[in-house]
MARTOR-856041 format. One line per 2 residues: number of its first residue (from 1); their letters; for each residue x, y, z of C-alpha. Coordinates in steps of 0.5 Angstrom, whole numbers, plus 500, padded with zeros to 3 digits. Layout:
NUM = a = X/Y/Z ~ ...;
***
This chain:
1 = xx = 531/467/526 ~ 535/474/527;
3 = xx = 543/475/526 ~ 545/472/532;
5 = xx = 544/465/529 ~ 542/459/533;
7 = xx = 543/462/540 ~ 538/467/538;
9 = xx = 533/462/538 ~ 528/461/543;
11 = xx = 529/454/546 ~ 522/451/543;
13 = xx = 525/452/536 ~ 533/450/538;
15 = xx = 529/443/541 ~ 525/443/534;
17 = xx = 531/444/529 ~ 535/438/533;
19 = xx = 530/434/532 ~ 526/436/524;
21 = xx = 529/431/519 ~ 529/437/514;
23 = xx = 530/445/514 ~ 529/450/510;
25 = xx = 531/457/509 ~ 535/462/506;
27 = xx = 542/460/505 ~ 544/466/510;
29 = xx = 540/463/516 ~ 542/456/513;
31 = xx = 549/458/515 ~ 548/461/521;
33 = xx = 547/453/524 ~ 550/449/528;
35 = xx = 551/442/526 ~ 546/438/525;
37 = xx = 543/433/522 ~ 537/434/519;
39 = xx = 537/435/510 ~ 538/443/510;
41 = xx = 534/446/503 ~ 536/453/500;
43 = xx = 529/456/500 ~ 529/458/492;
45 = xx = 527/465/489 ~ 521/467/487;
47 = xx = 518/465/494 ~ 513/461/491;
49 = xx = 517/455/488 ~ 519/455/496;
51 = xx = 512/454/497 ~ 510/449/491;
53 = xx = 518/445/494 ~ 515/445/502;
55 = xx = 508/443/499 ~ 511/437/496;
57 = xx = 514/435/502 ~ 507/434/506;
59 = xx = 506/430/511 ~ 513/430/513;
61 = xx = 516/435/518 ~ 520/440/516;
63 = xx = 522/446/520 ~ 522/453/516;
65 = xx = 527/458/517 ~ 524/466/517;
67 = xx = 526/472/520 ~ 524/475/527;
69 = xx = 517/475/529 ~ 514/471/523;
71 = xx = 508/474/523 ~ 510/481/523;
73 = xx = 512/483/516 ~ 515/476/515;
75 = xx = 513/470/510 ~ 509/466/515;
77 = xx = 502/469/513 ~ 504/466/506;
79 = xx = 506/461/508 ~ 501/458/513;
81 = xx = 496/460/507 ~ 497/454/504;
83 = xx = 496/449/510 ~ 491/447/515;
85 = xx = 491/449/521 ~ 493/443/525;
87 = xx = 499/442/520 ~ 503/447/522;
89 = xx = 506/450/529 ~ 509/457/529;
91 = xx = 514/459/534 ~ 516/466/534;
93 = xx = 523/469/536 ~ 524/477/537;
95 = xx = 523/482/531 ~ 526/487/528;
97 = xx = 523/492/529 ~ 523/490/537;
99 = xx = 530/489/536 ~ 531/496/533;
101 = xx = 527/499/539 ~ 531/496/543;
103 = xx = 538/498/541 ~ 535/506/540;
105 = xx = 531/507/545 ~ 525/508/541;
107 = xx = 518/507/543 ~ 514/502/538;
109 = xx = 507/505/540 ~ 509/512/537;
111 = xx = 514/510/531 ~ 511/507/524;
113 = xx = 513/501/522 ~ 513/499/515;
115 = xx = 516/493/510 ~ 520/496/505;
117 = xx = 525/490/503 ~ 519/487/498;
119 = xx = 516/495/495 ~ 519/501/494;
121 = xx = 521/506/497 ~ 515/511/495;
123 = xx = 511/508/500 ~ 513/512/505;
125 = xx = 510/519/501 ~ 504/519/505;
127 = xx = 509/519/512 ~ 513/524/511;
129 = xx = 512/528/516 ~ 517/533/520;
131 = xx = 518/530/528 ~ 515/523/524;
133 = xx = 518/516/527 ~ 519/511/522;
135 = xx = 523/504/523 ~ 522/501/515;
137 = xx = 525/494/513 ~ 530/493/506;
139 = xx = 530/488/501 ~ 539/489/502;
141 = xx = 544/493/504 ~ 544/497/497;
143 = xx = 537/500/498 ~ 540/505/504;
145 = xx = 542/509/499 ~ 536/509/494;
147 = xx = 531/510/501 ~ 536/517/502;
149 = xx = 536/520/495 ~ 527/519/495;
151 = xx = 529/523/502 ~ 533/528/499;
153 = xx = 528/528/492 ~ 522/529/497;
155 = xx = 526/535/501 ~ 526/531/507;
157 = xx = 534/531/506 ~ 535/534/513;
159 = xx = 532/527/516 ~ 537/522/520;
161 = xx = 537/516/519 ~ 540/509/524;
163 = xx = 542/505/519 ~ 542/497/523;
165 = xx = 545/492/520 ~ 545/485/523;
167 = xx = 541/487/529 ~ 542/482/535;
169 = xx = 549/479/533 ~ 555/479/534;
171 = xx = 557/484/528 ~ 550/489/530;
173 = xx = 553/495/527 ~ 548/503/528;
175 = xx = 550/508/524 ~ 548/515/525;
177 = xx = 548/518/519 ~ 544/524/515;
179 = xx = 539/522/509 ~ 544/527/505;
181 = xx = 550/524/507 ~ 550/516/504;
183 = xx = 553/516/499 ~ 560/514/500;
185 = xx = 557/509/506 ~ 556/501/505;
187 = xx = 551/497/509 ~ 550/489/510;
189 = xx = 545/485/510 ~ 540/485/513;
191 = xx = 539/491/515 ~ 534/496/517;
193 = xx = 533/503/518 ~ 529/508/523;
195 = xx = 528/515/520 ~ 527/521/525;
197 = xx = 523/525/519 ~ 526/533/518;
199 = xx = 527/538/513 ~ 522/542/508;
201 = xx = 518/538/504 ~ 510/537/503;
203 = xx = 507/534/508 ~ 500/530/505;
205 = xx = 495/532/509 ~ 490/526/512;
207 = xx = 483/529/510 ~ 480/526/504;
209 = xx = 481/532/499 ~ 488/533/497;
211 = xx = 489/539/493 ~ 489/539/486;
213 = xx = 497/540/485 ~ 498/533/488;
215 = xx = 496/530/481 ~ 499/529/475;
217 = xx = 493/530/470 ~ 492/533/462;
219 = xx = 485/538/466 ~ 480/532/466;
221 = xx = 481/531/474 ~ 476/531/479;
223 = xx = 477/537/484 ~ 479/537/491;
225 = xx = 472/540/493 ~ 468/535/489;
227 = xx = 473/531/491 ~ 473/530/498;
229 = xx = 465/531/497 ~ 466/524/493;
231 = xx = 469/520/498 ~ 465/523/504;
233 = xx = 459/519/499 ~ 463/513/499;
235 = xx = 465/513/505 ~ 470/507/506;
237 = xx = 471/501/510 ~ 477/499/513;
239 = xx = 480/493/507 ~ 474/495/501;
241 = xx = 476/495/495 ~ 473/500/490;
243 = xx = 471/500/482 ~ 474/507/480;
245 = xx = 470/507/473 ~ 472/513/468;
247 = xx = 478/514/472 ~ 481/520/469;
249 = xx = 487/521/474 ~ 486/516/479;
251 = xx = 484/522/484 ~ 478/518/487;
253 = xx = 482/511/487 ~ 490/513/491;
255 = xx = 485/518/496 ~ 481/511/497;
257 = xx = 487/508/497 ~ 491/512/502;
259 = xx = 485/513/507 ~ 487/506/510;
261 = xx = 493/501/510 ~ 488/494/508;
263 = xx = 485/498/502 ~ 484/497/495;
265 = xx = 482/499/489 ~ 481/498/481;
267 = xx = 482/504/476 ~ 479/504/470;
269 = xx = 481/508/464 ~ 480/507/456;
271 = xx = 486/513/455 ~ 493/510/455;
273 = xx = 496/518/456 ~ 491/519/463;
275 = xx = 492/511/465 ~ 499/513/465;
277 = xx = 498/519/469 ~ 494/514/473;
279 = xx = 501/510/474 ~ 505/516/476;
281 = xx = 500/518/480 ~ 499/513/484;
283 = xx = 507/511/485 ~ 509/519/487;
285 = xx = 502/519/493 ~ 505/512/496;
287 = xx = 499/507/493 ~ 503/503/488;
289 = xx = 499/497/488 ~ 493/501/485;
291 = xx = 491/496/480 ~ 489/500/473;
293 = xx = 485/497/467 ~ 485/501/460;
295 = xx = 480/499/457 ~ 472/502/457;
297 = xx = 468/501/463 ~ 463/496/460;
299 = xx = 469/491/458 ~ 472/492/465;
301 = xx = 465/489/468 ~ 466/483/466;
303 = xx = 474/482/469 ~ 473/486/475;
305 = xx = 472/482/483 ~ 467/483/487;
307 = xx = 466/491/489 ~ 465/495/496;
309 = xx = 463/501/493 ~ 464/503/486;
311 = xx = 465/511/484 ~ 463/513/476;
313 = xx = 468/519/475 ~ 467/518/467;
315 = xx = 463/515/462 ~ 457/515/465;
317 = xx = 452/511/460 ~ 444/508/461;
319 = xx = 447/501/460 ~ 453/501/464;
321 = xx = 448/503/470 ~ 443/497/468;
323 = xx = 449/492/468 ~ 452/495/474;
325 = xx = 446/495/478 ~ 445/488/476;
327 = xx = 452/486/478 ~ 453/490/485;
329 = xx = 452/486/491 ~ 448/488/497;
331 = xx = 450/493/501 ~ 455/496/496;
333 = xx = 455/503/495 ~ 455/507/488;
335 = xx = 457/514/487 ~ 456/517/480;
337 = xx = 458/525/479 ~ 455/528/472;
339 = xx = 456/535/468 ~ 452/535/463;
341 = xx = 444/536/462 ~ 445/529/458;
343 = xx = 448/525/465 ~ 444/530/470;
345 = xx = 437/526/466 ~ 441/519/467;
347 = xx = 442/521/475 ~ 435/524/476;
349 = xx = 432/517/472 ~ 437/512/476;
351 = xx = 435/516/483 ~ 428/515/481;
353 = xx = 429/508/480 ~ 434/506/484;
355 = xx = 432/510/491 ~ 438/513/493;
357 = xx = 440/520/494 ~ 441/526/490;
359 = xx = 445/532/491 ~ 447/539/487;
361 = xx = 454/541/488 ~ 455/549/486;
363 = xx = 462/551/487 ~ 465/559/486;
365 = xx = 472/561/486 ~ 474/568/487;
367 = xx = 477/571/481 ~ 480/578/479;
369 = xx = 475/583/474 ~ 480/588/472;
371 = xx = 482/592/478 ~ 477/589/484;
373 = xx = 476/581/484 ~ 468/576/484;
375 = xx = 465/570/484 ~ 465/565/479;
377 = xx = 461/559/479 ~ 464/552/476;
379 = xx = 459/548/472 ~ 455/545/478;
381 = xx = 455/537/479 ~ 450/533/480;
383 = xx = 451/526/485 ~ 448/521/486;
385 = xx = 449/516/491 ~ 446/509/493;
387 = xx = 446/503/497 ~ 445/496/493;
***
């Protein structure tokens, strides 16, 4: 149901609101109703004692209020979690984000979409690009100005925004406006934003192996050569999740994270300042819902859920292969990066035991000597990579 209240309405639903003896939803959508007489329930917060009311209400029919499109950016995915398919019945109105297409003439097939009224405004990091189109949801009016400062905190001030309030009815108002120039501004929910990206800012390059100045981290990184080098070897599949054990910086889990929408990924550190790096780094690149674990990578086997691949960046020890090894399921890949004589015998032992490949990586950077410049070698790595 969008802003235009029951007119808006398709006439399937309108038939299904006349008739239902109960209707929940947010009192907004409540109020946008005509007289009926069904028994109208404001849909409480948090979200999930709405679900937990709903659930009490089984086997009686109930017609549920929710914005739009309830399947795009909506609740009807949690929602319908929790029924059985023949006990629920969907009927969609027109989306958001069709509306806001429609009333700026933007083409939905080359403009990104994202949900924003329930994360914040960081998400857009990886996005940002001069020329880039975005349509973005907001939790509430007030956020405008939150998403503007980020913009104009990113070098992406010059950006303009189509601010979209209470699109499809009878009070949808666009204001065009320029990210720098929000301040004095107030919107109304609900509202959405379309953003045409412009301005100086770093743009975060797509392949895998960004460079080491994206990340926050005290020097036990791992480097963007070795790095790109890493996920190559754990080639991840849309919707995977990932241990990163030893995490140091996160490196290895936010660029898992940022190679698909559907990843996830777990991050495990014993430092409490570089499992704090992890948190920044995270949150800075787009990739919030990193989950991180500070505690020793044995400790995080057992509380850890079923892995796709798994990457040791630190702590590489005899047993925790052995416990490792006994716990990956079939088909889940292992990459593991070594330095020292200790950790090479370890890989060349487990490589022996386990099959897999092994690989050396010797990297040399030009630095200067004196007047003239030279190669110098890095300590070279030995990586080891497997499927179970």
């Amino acid at each position: 149901m969008d802003a235009g209240g029951f007119a808006s309405l398709t006439p399937d639903a309108c038939a299904a609101l006349q008739t239902a003896p109960t209707i929940m939803g947010p009192s907004r959508h409540l109020s946008l109703l005509p007289d009926l007489p069904a028994q109208k329930l404001v849909w409480p917060v948090p979200f999930q004692a709405g679900i937990d009311q709903l659930l009490a209400m089984r086997g009686q029919p109930v017609a549920v209020l929710v914005s739009g499109d309830p399947f795009w950016f909506g609740a009807g995915s949690q929602l319908v979690c929790t029924l059985e398919h023949t006990e629920w019945l969907a009927l969609p109105g027109r989306s958001c984000f069709s509306l806001a297409a429609s009333a700026l003439g933007w083409a939905l097939d080359s403009t990104t979409c994202l949900g924003l009224h329930a994360a914040p405004v960081t998400r857009l990091r990886p996005y940002l690009c001069p020329g880039r189109r975005l349509f973005v949801t907001l939790r509430d009016g007030q956020v405008v100005q939150d998403l503007a400062d980020y913009l104009v905190a990113t070098d992406f001030a010059q950006s303009q925004l189509a601010v979209l309030e209470q699109l499809g009815g009878p009070k949808e108002t666009i204001t065009l406006i320029p990210a720098s120039d929000t301040a004095k501004a107030e919107f109304q929910h609900p509202v959405m934003v379309g953003i045409e990206v412009a301005g100086k800012g770093r743009v975060m390059p797509q392949s895998s192996g960004l460079s080491d100045d994206w990340f926050v981290h005290d020097g036990q990184l791992t480097k963007q050569p070795v790095r790109a080098a890493t996920l190559a070897a754990l080639a991840p599949h849309p919707g995977q999740h990932l241990w990163d054990l030893g995490a140091g910086t996160g490196s290895v889990a936010i660029e898992w994270l940022l190679s698909g929408p559907a990843m996830q990924a777990t991050a495990v550190e014993r430092n409490p300042d570089r499992a704090a790096n992890i948190t920044l780094n995270a949150t800075s690149l787009g990739v919030d819902w990193l989950q991180i674990l500070q505690t020793d990578n044995l400790s995080a086997l057992e509380q850890l859920s079923r892995p796709d691949a798994v990457f040791i960046g630190g702590g590489l020890r005899d047993d925790l292969l052995r416990q490792l090894w006994d716990r990956l399921p079939a088909g889940a890949r292992l990459v593991a990066n070594g330095v020292t004589i200790k950790t090479d015998r370890l890989l060349t032992g487990a490589q022996e035991t386990y099959g897999g490949q092994l690989t050396r990586l010797q990297l040399s950077a030009l630095e200067d000597i004196g007047q003239m410049s030279g190669w110098k070698a890095a300590y070279p790595i030995t990586q080891w990579a497997v499927t179970r």
